[in-house]
matplotlib code that plots the C-alpha trace (Angstrom):
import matplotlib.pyplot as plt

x = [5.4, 1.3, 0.2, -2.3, -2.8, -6.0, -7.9, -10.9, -13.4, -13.9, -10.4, -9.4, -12.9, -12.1, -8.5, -9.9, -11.8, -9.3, -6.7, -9.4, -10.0, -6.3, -4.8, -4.6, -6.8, -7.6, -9.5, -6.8, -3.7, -2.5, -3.7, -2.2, 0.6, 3.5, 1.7, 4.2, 2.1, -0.6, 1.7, 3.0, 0.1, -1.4, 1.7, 1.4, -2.5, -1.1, 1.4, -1.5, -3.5, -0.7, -0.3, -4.0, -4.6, -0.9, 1.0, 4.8, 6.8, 9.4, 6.4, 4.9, 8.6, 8.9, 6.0, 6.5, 10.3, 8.3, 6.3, 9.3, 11.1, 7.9, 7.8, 11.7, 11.7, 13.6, 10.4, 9.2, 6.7, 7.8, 5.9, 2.7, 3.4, 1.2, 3.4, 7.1]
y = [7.4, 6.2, 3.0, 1.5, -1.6, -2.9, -4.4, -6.0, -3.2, -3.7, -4.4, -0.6, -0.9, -4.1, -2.7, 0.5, -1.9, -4.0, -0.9, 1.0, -2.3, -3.2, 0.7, 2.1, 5.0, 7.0, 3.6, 0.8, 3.1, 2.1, -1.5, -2.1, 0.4, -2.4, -5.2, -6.5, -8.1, -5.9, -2.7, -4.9, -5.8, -2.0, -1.0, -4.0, -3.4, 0.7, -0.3, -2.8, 0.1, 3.2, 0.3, -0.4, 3.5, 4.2, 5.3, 6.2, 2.9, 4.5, 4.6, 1.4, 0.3, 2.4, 0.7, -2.7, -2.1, -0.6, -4.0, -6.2, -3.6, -4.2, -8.1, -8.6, -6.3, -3.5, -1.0, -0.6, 1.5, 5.0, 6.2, 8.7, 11.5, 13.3, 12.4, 13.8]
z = [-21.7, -22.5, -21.6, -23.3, -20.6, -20.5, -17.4, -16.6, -15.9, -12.0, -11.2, -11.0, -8.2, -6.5, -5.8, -4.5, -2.0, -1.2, -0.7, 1.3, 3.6, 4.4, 4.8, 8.6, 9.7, 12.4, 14.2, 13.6, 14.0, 17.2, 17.4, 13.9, 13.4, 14.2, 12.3, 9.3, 7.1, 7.7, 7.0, 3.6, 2.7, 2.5, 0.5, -1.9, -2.6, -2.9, -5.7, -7.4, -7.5, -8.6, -11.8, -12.8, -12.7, -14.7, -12.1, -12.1, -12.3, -10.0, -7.4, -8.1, -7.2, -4.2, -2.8, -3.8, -1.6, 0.9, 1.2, 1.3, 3.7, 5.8, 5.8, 6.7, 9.2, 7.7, 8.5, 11.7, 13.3, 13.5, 16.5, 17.2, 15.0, 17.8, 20.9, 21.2]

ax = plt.figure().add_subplot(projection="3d")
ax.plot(x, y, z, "-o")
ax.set_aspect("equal")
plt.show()
């Protein structure tokens, strides 16, 4: 199905920044890995973007779950994936 949703012109930009400030990486891992609302909000900013750039409802939905999942407690840190 083609969407023809407009946005503002920088919102697909700002929410590139935002996304790209709030996801986990290599330096904040560790320190942040267990962090709720951090961990929501990365998947929340992740769905904002899949929507502006006409993602897959389905995984615009995964994510937001992911979020909620996140914030109640559901999710939890799954470990180093480089430790056994």
């Amino acid at each position: 199905m083609s969407r023809k949703t407009e946005w503002p012109k920088e919102a697909k930009v700002l929410a590139k920044e935002l996304h790209e400030k709030l996801s986990l990486n290599d330096k904040n891992w560790h320190s942040l890995k267990g962090n709720h609302e951090r961990r929501s909000a990365e998947m929340l900013t992740s769905a904002m973007l899949q929507l502006l750039q006409g993602g897959d409802y389905a995984d615009v939905e995964e994510l937001l779950n992911q979020a909620k999942k996140w914030l109640s407690g559901e999710l939890k840190d799954p470990g180093c994936p480089t430790r056994k």
